[in-house]
PASEVO-218625 format. One record per residue (C-alpha): y, x, z; residue in one letter. Coordinates in steps of 0.25 Angstrom, whole numbers, plus 2048, in hexadecimal, padded with zeros to 3 digits. Layout:
residues N
YXZa...
***
This chain:
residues 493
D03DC624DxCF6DC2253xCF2DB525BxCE8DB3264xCE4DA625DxCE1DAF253xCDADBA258xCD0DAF260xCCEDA7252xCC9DB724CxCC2DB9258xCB9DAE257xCB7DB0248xCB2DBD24BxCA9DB9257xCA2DAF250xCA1DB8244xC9ADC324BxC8FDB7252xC8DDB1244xC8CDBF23CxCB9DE322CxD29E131FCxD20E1F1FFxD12E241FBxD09E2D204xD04E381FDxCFCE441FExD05E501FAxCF8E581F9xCF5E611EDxCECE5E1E5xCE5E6B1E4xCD9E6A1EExCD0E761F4xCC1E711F3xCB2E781F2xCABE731E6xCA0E711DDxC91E681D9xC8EE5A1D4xC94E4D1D8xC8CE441DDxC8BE391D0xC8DE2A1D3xC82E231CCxC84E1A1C2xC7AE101C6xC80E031CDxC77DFC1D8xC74DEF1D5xC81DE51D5xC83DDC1E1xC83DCE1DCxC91DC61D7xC97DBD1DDxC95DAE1D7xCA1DA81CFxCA7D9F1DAxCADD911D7xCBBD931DBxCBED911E8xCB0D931EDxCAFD951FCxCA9DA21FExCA5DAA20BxCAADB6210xCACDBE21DxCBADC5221xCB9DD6220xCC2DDE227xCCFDDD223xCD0DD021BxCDCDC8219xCDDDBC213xCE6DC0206xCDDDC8203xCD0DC0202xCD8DB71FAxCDADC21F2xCCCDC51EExCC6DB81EExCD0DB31E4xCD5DA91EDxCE2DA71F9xCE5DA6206xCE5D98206xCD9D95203xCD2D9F20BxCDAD97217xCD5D8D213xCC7D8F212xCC8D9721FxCD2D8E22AxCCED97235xCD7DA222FxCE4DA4239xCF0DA1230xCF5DB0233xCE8DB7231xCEADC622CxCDDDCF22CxCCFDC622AxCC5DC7238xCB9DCF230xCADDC622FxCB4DBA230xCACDB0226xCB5DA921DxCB5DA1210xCBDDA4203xCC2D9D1F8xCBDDA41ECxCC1DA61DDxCB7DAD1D6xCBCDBA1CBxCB4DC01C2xCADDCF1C4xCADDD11D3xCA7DDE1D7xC9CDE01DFxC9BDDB1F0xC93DE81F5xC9DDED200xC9EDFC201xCA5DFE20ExCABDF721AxCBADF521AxCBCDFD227xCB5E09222xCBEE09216xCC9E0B21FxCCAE17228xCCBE10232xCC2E0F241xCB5E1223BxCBCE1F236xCBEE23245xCB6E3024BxCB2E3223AxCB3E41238xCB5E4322CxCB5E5122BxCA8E52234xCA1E48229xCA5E5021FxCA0E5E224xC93E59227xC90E55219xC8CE6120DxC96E5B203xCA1E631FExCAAE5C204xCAAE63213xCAEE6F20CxCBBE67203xCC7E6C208xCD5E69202xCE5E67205xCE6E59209xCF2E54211xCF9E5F213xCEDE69218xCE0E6F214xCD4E66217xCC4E66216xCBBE5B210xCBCE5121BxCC9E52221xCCFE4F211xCC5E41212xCCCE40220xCDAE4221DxCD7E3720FxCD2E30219xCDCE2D224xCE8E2E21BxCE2E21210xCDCE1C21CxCCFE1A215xCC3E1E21CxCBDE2D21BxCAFE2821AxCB2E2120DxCB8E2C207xCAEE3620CxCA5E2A206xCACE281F8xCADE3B1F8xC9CE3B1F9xC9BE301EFxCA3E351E5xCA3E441E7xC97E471F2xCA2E4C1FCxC98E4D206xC8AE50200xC8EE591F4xC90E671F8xC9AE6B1EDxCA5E611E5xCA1E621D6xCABE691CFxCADE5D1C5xCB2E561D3xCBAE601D9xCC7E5B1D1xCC4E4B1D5xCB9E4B1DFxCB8E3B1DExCBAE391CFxCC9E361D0xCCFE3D1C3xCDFE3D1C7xCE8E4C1C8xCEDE471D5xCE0E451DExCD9E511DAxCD0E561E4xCC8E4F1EExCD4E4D1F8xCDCE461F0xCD0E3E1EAxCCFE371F7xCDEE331F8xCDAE2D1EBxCCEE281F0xCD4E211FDxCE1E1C1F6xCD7E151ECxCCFE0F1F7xCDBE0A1FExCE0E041F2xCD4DFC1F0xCD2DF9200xCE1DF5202xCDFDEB1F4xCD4DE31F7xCD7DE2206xCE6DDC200xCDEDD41F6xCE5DDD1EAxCDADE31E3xCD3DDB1DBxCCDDE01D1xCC5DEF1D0xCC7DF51C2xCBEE011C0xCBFE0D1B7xCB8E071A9xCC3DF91ABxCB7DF11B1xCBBDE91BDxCB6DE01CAxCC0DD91D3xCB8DDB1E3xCAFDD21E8xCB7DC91EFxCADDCB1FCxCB0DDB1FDxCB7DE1207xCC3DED203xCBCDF9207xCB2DF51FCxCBADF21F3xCC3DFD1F6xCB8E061F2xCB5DFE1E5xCC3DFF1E0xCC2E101E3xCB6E121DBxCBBE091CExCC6E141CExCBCE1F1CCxCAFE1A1C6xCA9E121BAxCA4E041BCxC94E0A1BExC97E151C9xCA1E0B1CFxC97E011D1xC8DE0B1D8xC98E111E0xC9DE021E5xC8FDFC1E8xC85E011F3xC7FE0E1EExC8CE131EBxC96E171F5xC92E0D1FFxC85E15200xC8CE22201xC94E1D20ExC87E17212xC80E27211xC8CE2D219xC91E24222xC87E19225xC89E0A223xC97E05224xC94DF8225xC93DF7234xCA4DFC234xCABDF123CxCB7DEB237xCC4DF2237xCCEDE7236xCCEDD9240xCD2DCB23BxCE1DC923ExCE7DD823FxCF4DD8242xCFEDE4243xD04DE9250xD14DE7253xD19DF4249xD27DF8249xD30DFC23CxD2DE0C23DxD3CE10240xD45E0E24CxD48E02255xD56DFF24DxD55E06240xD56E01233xD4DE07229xD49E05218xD3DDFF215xD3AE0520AxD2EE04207xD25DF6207xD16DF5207xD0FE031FFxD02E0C201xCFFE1120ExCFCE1F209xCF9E211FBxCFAE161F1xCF9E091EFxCF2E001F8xCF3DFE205xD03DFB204xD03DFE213xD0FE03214xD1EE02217xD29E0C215xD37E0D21ExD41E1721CxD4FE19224xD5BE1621CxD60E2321AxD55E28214xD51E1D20AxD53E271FDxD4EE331FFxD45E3D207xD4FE42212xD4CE4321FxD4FE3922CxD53E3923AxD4CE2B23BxD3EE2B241xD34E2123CxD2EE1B249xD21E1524DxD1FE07249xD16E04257xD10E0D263xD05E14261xCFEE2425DxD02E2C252xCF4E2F24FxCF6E37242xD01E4023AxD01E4822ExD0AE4C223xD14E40225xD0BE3722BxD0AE30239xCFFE2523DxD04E1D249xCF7E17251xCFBE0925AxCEEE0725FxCEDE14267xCE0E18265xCE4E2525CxCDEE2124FxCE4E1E241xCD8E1723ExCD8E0C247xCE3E0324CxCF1E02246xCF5E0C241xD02E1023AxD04E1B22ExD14E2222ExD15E2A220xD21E3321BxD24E37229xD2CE44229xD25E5022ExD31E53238xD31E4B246xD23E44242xD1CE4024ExD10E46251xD00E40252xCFDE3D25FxD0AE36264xD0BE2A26AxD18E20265xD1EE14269xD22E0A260xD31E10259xD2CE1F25DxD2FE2A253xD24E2D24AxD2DE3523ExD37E35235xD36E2F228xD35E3821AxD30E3A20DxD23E43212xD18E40210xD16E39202xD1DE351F6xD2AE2D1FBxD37E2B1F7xD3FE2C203xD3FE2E211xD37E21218xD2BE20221xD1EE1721CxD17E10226xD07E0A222xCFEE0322DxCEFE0522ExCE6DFB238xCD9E0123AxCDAE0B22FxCDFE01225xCEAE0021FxCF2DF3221xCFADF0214xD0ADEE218xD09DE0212xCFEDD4212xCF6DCE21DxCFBDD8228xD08DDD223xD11DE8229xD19DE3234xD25DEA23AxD2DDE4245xD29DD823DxD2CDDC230xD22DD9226xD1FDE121AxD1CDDA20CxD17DE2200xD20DE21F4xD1DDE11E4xD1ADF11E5xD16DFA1EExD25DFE1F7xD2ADF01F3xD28DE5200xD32DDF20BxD30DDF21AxD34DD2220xD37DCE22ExD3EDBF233xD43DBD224xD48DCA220xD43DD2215xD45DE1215xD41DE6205xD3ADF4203xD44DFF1FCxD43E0C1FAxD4FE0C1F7xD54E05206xD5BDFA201xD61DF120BxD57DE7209xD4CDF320FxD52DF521CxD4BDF3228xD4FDF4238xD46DF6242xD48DE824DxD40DE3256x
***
């Protein structure tokens, strides 16, 4: 929990800074035959690079070296991509509270260094909290956007998430569900497809619009979960200090500037995926997409910070009954989609640990607040009240069964009904409920710097994905699928 002490200590830092100078899968059951209007040149990436920024020096190790906190920071992290540790960051930074989780942004620090060979470049592309779609996203119309532009994509439409859908609204719904922010994709579309300034999609594109050449993301809907899955993975990496090496598609490779923020190298690690080593360094440097958001959507560098120094989460309750003793069956793992962020948690009721029967038993809210959105086995609970997944704490329920599921617009009390647990919704293995958290529109991996907490339960990741324990006072509750006893959880105060 917070302390005052705490919060004066950031306070100061950020006044005198500103005087002296950020066991289940979701799945999209959605055929993969898509509906579009069609055909005319791709816009071509050039294959002439802008001039390289200039490298780094080859540190003495250990070297001192200057750097200014970014939204979202911890200090794992930047241990992590500085080749150092904790310790010695402490070290050289005695200021640090002992139980700091988030970095204040713009807090100026020194970091022990240890140089590696073949850093990429330090351009940065974009601002963390317009990666994300978070408050900067709000009053964006998407579909508006869209429609005012001649690109082929106002007049795209195809089945995506369980109904038909133009242009704008498949950005959108990519959008809300990966939590990444509909500009960027809008962005990355013009880029590599001229979405918005091309009247027809070539017919050489039609099958894989941004160049991703796989038989399960044909068409430009499923393109984009491609698309924002990949991003995530490469955001959630480097903000946990994982990712430290880019490989690209000719075996070349960098490991990212040490100095770079995630959104950055977020986008670094999306276009290795898809692009030789010349049209990846004109699309990572300043004429490539960082000039295309530029053209549509201004300069983002003005963005303010989404997350504060020293976050902490809200009181959250086990999302069952006062009383009831439940499976964890599934430690940290993807938030939707796959891989990274392992944001989430999954709890089943006894009975139902096996197989995909129905349940009397009501998954319930884990603290007061709005159900600001519902779809095909989905409810977001909102705590702060203001009505808006992007902002705030915010709380993601997947596999809820269709009958009894709360409606959007209700208001819940901490241990209110929100729906039963099931297998809809995904892949899953038996009937359980997955819960993820978001802060801001980011979401906050179930272990690490601020890790899941449930009636003080703590989650840890495990070896794998679905492995981890939640611990509390000494005891250990084990993820299973299968609910041994070593998973079961009660809910106490």
């Amino acid at each position: 929990m917070k302390s005052k002490n705490k919060f004066s200590f950031f306070s100061v830092v950020i006044i005198l800074i500103t005087l002296l100078t950020t066991a289940c899968q979701p799945v999209d059951t959605t055929s993969l035959a898509e509906t579009q209007t069609a055909s005319a040149p791709t816009p071509t990436v050039t294959s002439v690079p802008p001039t390289p920024l200039a490298t780094r020096p080859v540190y003495e190790p250990g070297t001192l070296v200057d750097y200014i906190a970014q939204s979202g920071d911890t200090l794992p992290a930047l241990a992590a991509h500085f080749n150092t540790t904790e310790a010695e960051i402490r070290q050289a930074n005695p200021i640090l509270p002992r139980d700091v989780t988030t970095l204040p942004p713009g807090l100026p620090m020194k970091i022990p260094i240890y140089y590696v060979a073949l850093w990429g470049n330090s351009f940065q592309i974009l601002p963390d909290s317009l990666f994300v779609n978070g408050p900067a996203q709000t009053g964006f119309d998407t579909v508006a956007f869209v429609n005012s532009r001649p690109g082929w994509l106002k007049s795209y439409t195809t089945f995506a998430g369980e109904k038909n859908r133009i242009g704008g609204e498949v950005v959108d719904y990519v959008a809300i569900t990966y939590s990444v922010s509909p500009r960027l994709l809008l962005a990355i579309a013009e880029y590599q497809a001229g979405a918005l300034s091309n009247p027809t999609l070539p017919d050489d594109q039609a099958k894989y619009p941004l160049g991703y050449a796989d038989r399960d993301h044909v068409g430009l809907y499923m393109q984009l979960v491609w698309a924002a899955n990949t991003l995530n993975n490469g955001y959630y990496r480097w903000r946990e200090g994982t990712l430290d090496t880019i490989s690209r598609l000719d075996d070349s490779i960098e490991h990212p500037d040490p100095w770079q923020n995630a959104a950055t190298v977020a986008i670094q690690y999306y276009f290795s995926q898809l692009l030789d080593t010349t049209q990846y360094q004109k699309a990572v440097y300043s004429d490539g997409l960082a000039k295309t958001y530029i053209d549509l959507f201004g300069n983002p560098w003005s963005a303010q910070p989404h997350i504060e120094g020293s976050l902490t989460q809200p009181e959250l309750a086990f999302p069952f009954s006062l009383g009831e003793t439940w499976a964890f069956t599934g430690g940290p793992h993807a938030a939707w989609g796959n891989g990274d962020p392992l944001a989430a948690l999954d709890f089943a009721p006894p009975a139902s640990v096996g197989g995909c029967g129905s349940t009397t038993k009501f998954t319930t809210a884990v603290a007061s607040g709005e159900i600001v959105r519902t779809d095909n086995a989905v409810a977001v609970l909102d705590l702060d009240g203001d009505g808006n997944e992007r902002t705030g704490w915010v709380i993601l329920y997947l596999h809820l069964a269709s009958q009894d599921m709360i409606r959007q617009g209700v208001m819940v009390k901490i241990g209110d009904p929100i729906g039963h647990p099931s297998c809809e919704g995904g892949k899953a293995t038996g009937t359980h409920v997955h819960i993820a958290r978001k802060y801001n529109g980011e979401w906050i991996p179930a272990d690490g710097a601020l890790p899941f907490n449930l009636n003080g339960w703590v989650a840890r990741n495990g070896a794998t994905e679905y492995l981890g324990t939640l611990s509390r006072f000494g005891k250990i509750a084990v993820a299973s699928e299968s609910a041994s006893s070593a998973s079961l959880v009660t809910n106490s105060k």
